[in-house]
C-alpha positions in Angstrom: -24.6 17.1 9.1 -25.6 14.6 6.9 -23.6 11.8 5.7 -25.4 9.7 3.9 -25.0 13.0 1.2 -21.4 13.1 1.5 -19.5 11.6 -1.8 -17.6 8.7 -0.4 -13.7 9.1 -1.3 -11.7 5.5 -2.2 -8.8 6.6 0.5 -6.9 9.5 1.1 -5.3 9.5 -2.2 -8.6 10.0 -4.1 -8.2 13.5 -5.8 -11.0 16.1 -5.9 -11.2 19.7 -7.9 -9.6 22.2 -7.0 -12.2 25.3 -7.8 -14.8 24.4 -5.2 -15.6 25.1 -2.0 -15.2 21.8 0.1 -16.0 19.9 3.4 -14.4 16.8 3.8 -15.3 14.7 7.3 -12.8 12.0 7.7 -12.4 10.0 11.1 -9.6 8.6 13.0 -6.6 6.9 11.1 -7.8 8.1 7.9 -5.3 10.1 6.3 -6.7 14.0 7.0 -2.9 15.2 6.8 -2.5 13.4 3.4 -5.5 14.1 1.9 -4.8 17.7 3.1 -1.4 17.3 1.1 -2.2 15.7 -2.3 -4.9 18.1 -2.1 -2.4 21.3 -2.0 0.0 20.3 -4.1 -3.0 19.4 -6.7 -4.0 23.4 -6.5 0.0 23.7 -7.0 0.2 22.2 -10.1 -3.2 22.9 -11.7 -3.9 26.2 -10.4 -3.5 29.3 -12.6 -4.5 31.9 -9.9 -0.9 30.9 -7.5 2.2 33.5 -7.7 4.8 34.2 -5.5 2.8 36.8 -3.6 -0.5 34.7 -3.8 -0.3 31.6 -1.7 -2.4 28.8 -0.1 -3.4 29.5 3.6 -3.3 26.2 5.1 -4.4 27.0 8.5 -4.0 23.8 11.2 -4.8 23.6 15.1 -1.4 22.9 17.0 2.0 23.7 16.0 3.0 20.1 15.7 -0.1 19.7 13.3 1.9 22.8 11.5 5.2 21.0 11.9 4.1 17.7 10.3 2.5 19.5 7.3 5.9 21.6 6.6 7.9 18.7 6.6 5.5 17.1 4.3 5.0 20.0 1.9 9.0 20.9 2.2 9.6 21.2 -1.2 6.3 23.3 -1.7 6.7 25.8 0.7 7.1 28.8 -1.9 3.7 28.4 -2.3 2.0 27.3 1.1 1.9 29.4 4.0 1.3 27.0 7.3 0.2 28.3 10.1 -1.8 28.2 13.7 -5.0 30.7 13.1 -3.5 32.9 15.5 -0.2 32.9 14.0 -1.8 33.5 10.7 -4.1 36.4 11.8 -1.2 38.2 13.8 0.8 38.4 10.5 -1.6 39.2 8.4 -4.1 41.3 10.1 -2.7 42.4 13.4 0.4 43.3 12.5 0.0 45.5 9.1 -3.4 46.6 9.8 -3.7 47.4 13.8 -3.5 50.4 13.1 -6.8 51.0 11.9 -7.7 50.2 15.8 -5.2 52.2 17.3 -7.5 54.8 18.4 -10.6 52.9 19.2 -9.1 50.6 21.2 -5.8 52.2 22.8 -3.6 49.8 20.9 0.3 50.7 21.9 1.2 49.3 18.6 5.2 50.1 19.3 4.6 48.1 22.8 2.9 45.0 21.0 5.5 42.1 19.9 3.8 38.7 19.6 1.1 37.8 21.3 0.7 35.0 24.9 -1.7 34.5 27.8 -0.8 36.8 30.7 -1.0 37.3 34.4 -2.7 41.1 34.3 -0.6 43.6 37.1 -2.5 44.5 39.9 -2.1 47.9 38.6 -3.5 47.5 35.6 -6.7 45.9 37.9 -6.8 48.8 39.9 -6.9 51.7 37.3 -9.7 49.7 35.4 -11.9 49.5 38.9 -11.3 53.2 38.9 -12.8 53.7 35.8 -15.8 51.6 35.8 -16.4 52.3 39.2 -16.7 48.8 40.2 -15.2 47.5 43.8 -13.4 43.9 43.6 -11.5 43.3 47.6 -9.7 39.8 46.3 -7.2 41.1 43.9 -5.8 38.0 43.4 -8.7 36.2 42.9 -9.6 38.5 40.1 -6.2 37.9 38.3 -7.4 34.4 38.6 -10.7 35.6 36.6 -9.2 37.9 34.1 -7.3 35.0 32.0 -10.7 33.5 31.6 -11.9 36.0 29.8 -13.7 34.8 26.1 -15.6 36.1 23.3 -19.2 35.3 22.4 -21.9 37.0 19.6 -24.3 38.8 21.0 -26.3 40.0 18.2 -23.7 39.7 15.5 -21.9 41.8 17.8 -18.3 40.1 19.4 -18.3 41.2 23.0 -16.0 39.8 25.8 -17.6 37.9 29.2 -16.1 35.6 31.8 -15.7 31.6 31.3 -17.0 30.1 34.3 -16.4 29.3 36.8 -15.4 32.7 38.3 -15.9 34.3 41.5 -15.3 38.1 40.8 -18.5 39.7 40.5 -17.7 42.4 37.5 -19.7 44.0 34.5 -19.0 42.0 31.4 -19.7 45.0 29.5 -16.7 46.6 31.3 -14.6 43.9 30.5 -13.3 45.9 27.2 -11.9 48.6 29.5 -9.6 46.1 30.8 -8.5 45.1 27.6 -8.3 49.1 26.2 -5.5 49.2 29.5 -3.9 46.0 28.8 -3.5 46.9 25.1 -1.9 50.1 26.2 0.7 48.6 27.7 1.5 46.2 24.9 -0.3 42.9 26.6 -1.8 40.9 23.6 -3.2 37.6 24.7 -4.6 34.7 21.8 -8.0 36.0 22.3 -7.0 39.2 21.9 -5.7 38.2 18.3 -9.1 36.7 17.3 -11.1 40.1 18.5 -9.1 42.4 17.3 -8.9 40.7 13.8 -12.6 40.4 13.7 -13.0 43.7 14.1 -10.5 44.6 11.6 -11.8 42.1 9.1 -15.6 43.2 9.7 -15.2 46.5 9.8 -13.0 47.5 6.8 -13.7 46.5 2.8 -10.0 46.6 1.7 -8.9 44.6 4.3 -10.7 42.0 3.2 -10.0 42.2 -0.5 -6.3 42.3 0.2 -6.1 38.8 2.3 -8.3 37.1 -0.8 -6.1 38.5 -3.4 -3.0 37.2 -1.2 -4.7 33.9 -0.5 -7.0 32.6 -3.1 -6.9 29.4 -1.5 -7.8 28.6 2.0 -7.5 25.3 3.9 -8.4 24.5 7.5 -7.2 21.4 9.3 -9.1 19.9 12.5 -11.9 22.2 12.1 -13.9 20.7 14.2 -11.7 22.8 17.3 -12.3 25.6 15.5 -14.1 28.7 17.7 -17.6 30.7 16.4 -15.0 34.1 16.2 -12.6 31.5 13.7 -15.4 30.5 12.2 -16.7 33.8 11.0 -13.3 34.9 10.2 -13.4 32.4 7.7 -16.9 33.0 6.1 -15.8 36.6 5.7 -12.9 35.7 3.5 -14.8 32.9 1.4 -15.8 35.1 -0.6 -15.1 35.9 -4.5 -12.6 34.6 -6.0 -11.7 32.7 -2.5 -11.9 29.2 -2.1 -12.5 27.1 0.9 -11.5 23.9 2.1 -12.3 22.5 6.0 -11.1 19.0 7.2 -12.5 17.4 10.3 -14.4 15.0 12.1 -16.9 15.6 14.3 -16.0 12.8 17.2 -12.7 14.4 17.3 -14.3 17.9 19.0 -12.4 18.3 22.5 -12.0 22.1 22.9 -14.9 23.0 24.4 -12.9 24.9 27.4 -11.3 27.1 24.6 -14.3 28.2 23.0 -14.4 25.4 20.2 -17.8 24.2 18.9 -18.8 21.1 17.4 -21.3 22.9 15.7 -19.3 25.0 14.0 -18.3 21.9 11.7 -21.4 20.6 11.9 -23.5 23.8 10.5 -20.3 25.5 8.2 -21.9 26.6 4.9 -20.7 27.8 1.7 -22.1 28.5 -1.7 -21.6 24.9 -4.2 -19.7 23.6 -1.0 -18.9 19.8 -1.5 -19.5 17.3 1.3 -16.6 14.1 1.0 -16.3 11.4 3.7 -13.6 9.0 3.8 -14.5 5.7 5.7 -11.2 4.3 5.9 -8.8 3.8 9.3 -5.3 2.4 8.0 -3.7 3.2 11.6 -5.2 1.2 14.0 -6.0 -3.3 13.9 -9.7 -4.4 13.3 -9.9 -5.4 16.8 -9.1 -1.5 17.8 -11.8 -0.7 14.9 -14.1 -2.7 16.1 -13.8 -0.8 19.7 -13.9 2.2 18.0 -17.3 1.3 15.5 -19.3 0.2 18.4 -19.0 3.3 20.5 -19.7 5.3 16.9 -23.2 3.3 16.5 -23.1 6.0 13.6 -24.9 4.0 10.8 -23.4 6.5 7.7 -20.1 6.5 9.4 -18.3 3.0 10.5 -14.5 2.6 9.8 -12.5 -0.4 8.1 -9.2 -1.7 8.1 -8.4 -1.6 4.1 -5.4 -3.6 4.3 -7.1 -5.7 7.4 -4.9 -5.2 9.6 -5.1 -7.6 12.9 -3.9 -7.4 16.2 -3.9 -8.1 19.9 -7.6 -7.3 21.4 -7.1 -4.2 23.8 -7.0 -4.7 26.9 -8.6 -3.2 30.5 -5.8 -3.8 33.0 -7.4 -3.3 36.3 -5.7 -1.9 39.6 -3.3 0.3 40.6 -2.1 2.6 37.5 2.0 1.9 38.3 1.2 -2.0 38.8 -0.5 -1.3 35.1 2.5 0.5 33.7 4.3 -2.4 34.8 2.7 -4.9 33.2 2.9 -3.0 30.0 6.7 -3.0 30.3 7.2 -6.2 31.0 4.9 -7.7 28.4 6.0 -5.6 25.2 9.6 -5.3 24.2 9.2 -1.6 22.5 8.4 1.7 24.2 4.7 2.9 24.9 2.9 6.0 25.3 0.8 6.9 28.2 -2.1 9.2 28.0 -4.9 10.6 30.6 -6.8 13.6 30.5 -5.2 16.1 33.3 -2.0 17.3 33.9 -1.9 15.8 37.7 -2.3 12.2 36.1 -0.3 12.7 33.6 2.7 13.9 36.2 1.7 11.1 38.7 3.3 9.1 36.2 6.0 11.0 34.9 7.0 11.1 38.6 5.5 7.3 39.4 3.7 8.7 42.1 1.0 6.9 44.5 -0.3 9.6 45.4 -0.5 13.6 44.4 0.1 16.3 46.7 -2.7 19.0 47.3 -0.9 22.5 45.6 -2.3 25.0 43.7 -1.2 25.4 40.5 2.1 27.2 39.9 0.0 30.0 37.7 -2.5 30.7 40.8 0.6 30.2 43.2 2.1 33.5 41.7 -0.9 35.4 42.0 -0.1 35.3 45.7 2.9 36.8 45.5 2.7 40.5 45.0 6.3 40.8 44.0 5.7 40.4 39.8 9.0 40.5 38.9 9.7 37.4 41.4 6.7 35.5 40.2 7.7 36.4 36.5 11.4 34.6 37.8 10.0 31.7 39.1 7.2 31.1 36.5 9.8 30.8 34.1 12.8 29.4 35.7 10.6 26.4 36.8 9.1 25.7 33.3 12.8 26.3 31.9 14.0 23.4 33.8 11.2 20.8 33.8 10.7 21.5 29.7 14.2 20.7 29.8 14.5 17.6 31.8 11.3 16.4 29.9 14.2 16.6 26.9 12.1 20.0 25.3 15.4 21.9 25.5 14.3 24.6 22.7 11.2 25.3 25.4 13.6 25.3 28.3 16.0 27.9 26.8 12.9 30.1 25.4 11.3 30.3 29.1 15.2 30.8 30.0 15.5 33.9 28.5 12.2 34.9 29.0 13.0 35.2 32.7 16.2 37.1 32.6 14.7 39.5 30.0 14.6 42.1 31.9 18.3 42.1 32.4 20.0 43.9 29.7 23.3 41.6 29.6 22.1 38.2 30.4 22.4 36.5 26.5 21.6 33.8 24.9 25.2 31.8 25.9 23.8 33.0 29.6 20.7 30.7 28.7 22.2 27.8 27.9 25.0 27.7 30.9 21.9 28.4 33.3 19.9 25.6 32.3 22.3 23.4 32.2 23.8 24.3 35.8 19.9 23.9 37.0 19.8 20.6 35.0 23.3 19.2 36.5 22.1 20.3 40.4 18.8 19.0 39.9 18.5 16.4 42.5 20.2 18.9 45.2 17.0 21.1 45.4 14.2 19.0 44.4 13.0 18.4 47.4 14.0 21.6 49.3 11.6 24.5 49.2 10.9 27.0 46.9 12.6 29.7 49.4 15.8 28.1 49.5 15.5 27.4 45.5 14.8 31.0 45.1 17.3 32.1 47.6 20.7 29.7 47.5 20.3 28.4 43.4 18.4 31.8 41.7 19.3 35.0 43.8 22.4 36.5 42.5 23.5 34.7 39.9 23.6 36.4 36.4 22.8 39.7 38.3 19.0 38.8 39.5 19.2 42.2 41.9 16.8 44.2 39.0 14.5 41.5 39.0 14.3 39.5 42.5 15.0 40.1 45.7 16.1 37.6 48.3 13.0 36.2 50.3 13.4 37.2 54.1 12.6 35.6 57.3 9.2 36.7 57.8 6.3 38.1 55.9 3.8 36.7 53.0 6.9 35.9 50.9 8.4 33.8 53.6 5.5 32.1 54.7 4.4 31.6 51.1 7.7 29.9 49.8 8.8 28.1 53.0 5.8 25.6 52.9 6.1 24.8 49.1 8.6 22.7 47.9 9.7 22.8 44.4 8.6 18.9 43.3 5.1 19.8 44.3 5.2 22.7 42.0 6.9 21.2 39.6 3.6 18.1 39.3 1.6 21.0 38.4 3.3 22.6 34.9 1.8 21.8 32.3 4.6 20.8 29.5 4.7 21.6 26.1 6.5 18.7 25.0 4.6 17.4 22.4 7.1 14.5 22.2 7.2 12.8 25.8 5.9 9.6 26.7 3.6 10.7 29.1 1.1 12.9 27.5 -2.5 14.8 28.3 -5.2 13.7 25.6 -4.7 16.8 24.2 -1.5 17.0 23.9 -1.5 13.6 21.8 -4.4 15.4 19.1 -3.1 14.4 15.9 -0.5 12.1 17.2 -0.6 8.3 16.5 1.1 5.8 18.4 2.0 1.8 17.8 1.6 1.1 21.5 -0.9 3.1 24.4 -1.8 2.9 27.9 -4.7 5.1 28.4 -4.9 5.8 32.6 -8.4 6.5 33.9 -8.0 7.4 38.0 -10.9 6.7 40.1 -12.4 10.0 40.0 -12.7 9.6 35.6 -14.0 6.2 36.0 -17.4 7.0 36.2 -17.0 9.0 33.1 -15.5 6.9 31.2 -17.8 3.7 32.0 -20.6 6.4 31.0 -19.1 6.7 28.0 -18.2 2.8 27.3 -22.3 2.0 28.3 -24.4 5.0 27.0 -22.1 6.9 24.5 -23.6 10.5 23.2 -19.7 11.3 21.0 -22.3 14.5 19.7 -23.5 16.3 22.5 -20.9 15.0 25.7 -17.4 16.1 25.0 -15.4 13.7 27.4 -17.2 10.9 25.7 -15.4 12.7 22.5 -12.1 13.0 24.3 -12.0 9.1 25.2 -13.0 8.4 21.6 -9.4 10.4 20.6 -7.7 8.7 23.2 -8.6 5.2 22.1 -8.2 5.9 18.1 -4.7 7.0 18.6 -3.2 3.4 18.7 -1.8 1.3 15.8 -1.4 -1.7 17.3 -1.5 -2.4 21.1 -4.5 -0.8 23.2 -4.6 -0.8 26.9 -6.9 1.3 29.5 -5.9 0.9 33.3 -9.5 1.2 35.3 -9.3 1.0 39.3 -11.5 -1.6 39.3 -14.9 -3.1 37.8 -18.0 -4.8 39.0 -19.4 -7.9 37.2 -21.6 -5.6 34.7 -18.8 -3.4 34.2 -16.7 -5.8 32.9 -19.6 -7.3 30.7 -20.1 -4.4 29.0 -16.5 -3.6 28.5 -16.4 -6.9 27.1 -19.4 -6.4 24.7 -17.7 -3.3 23.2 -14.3 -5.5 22.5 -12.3 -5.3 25.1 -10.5 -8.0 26.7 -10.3 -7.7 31.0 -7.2 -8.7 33.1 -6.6 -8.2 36.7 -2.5 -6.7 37.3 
């Protein structure tokens, strides 16, 4: 993509038309989500093509990206429909139009209700072996495999194919089988949404006509995590009377291990589509800029502070990460964010842990345990409770319910008083295992008889549960607290915050010092990923490193950063 094309905007503020095709690429701090706003409610008031039944699509990555454009477009929602692309596709094509499917692909329409990743039954495995004649001996393993599955184009043609790494040796081209039996049985993943729309979209004229005529406007947020399938979802519907609009940045790609492709905004095309940069970064201090312009040795793209904003210079705090957090708490008199790129980091400091205990995660622990209706309990009770003591108490009652929903008279009320007595006896079975959990705090109360029984004194169950304790299971769920002060990377997308500690551990540092010395933001996607990390602060920077070498800390120093022992 060439920017030295692109018409420069003044700031987010700057108004463009509202009848073109567009492309705007826009980098950290420079006002995406308001640009994205004047720009909708610009269509609103000039447009002559909106009604009630024909609105702007504005399309965005995460649900808190959806959240912070409804509150901002409150007053214009009559005419906006916001919306995750999945969310968007399973109302609008899934929904009134999988019937056209139905047939073809074994859809059990009255069986579908929403769509999530799954844990496919071992049943469901088994029948689809049968079919295709294949021969698999490690079922759990497989189970393992099947949530990787993905989509790619093989000749314009969207097939399916495993995500490596895998170890199940099966025929991709069988792979649609599995999905025909999962379908059957009303199991819709978020892949499953993008295929089956595809096809739908592809396939059938009308369809097509209809969604433009409903939504003669189009706008896609943080396009640059958008997936090839998304993508040509999107050409499909720029069409006629549509018009187009994609935001993003091309430093800011870090969903490569969901399918995303840089390329995708790099190479998206319309008919008379206009290319827009915006230069500005009124988030972050120059000294954070500065950081951030000399990792971007981008010549047609470097960032400035309009309002020259200055600062503290960040900081590399080296040593242990909870003598770093330390420091950080002591020195500013405000709260501060920590971010790192896994899960296990992220929980070693949620739980100020020195070290992190060796368990699978709690997904591939329930593949071990052939009891589904058991692993379904625990899966959820488990993310019930920790959503909730992270303070996510709408995620805690939704995983609540979801694992007492089997149980015809367990209610909403039920929910709340069962969080809440997990919540109040938390510290009493922390540190037991997940037997007793299971057996003394879950078995047997709201009537768990039709969905677990109690774990005896011998067999896999017993030998599974006994040497697990719940606080090692509980390091591995991954929270969907968007809010907490202890965050993943990705989890902090579109977030901004006035005061960071980034934590590298000692097995990232090589990575990351990769990244600080020979930076590629285009073709390496953790070099991308530390690029968001960094550009989230406003005003206070610091990365915690395990330790540097005299060349180390030169370079970090060249770049703008400012090196302190803790």
């Amino acid at each position: 993509m060439d920017l030295s094309r692109a018409i420069e905007l003044e700031d987010s503020d700057q108004l463009i038309g509202t009848e073109n095709h567009f492309k705007l690429c826009a980098g950290p701090g420079a006002g995406k989500t308001r640009f994205l706003v004047n720009h909708i409610q610009n269509v609103i008031k000039n447009s002559k093509r909106l009604k009630k039944a024909r609105k702007i699509a504005c399309i965005t990555y995460t649900n808190i990206g959806v959240e912070t454009l409804a509150d901002r477009l409150e007053n214009s929602l009559d005419y906006v429909e916001i919306s995750t692309i999945h969310s968007f596709l399973y109302k609008n094509v899934i929904k009134p139009y999988s019937w056209l499917l139905e047939d073809k692909y074994n859809l059990n329409i009255a069986e579908i209700d929403g769509h999530q990743d799954f844990i496919a039954r071992i049943s469901i495995l088994k029948e689809w072996l049968r079919q295709t004649n294949q021969y698999v001996g490690d079922y759990a393993q497989l189970q393992k495999d099947m949530q990787k599955t993905v989509t790619y184009f093989e000749d314009e043609e969207l097939k399916w194919k495993l995500k490596l790494p895998y170890e199940s040796a099966v025929k991709f081209d069988s792979i649609i089988e599995y999905k025909k039996l999962c379908w059957q049985q009303g199991f819709l993943s978020h892949n499953d949404v993008l295929f089956l729309s595809h096809k739908i979209i592809k396939k059938y004229d009308e369809v097509r006509e209809i969604l433009r005529a409903k939504f003669p406007y189009i706008f896609v947020d943080e396009f640059q995590d958008t997936t090839p399938v998304q993508t040509e979802i999107i050409k499909k519907l720029a069409k006629k009377e549509t018009i187009v609009g994609v935001i993003g940045d091309t430093a800011q790609s870090i969903y490569e291990f969901l399918g995303s492709s840089v390329e995708s905004f790099i190479n998206f095309e319309l008919n008379d589509m206009l290319l827009y940069k915006i230069e500005d970064n009124r988030r972050s201090t120059e000294e954070i800029i500065g950081v951030l312009n000399n990792l971007r040795s981008n010549g047609n793209f470097q960032q400035s502070s309009p309002n020259n904003l200055s600062g503290e210079v960040p900081k590399i705090l080296t040593g242990n990460f909870n003598s770093a957090y330390e420091y950080v708490d002591n020195l500013l008199e405000e709260d501060f964010y920590t971010l790192s790129y896994t899960n296990k980091a992220t929980n070693m400091m949620r739980f100020k842990l020195e070290e992190y205990p060796e368990v699978m995660s709690l997904r591939d622990l329930l593949t071990e345990d052939s009891n589904s209706k058991r692993r379904e309990l625990l899966f959820n009770i488990i993310k019930a409770v920790e959503s909730a003591a992270d303070k996510n108490f709408k995620d805690g009652l939704r995983y609540m319910l979801r694992a007492y929903r089997k149980s015809s008279n367990f209610t909403e009320k039920d929910g709340f008083r069962n969080l809440q007595r997990l919540i109040n006896c938390y510290d009493e079975y922390k540190n037991l295992t997940l037997k007793k959990f299971h057996n003394d705090y879950l078995y047997n109360y709201f009537d768990t008889s039709d969905i677990s029984r109690r774990i005896g004194n011998s067999g896999g169950p017993h030998d599974l549960y006994s040497n697990l304790k719940y606080n090692e299971v509980a390091l591995t769920i991954n929270l969907e607290n968007d809010n907490s002060f202890y965050r993943t990377i990705h989890k902090a997308k579109g977030a901004e915050f006035d005061n960071l500690l980034l934590i590298i551990p000692s097995e990232e540092k090589e990575c990351f010092m990769t990244f600080i010395c020979d930076t590629d933001l285009e073709n390496t996607e953790s070099h991308r990923r530390y690029y968001v990390a960094l550009s989230r602060t406003k005003k206070n920077l610091f990365v915690n490193l395990p330790g540097l070498d005299n060349r180390e800390e030169e370079k970090l120093e060249e770049v703008g950063f400012r090196v302190d022992v803790v």
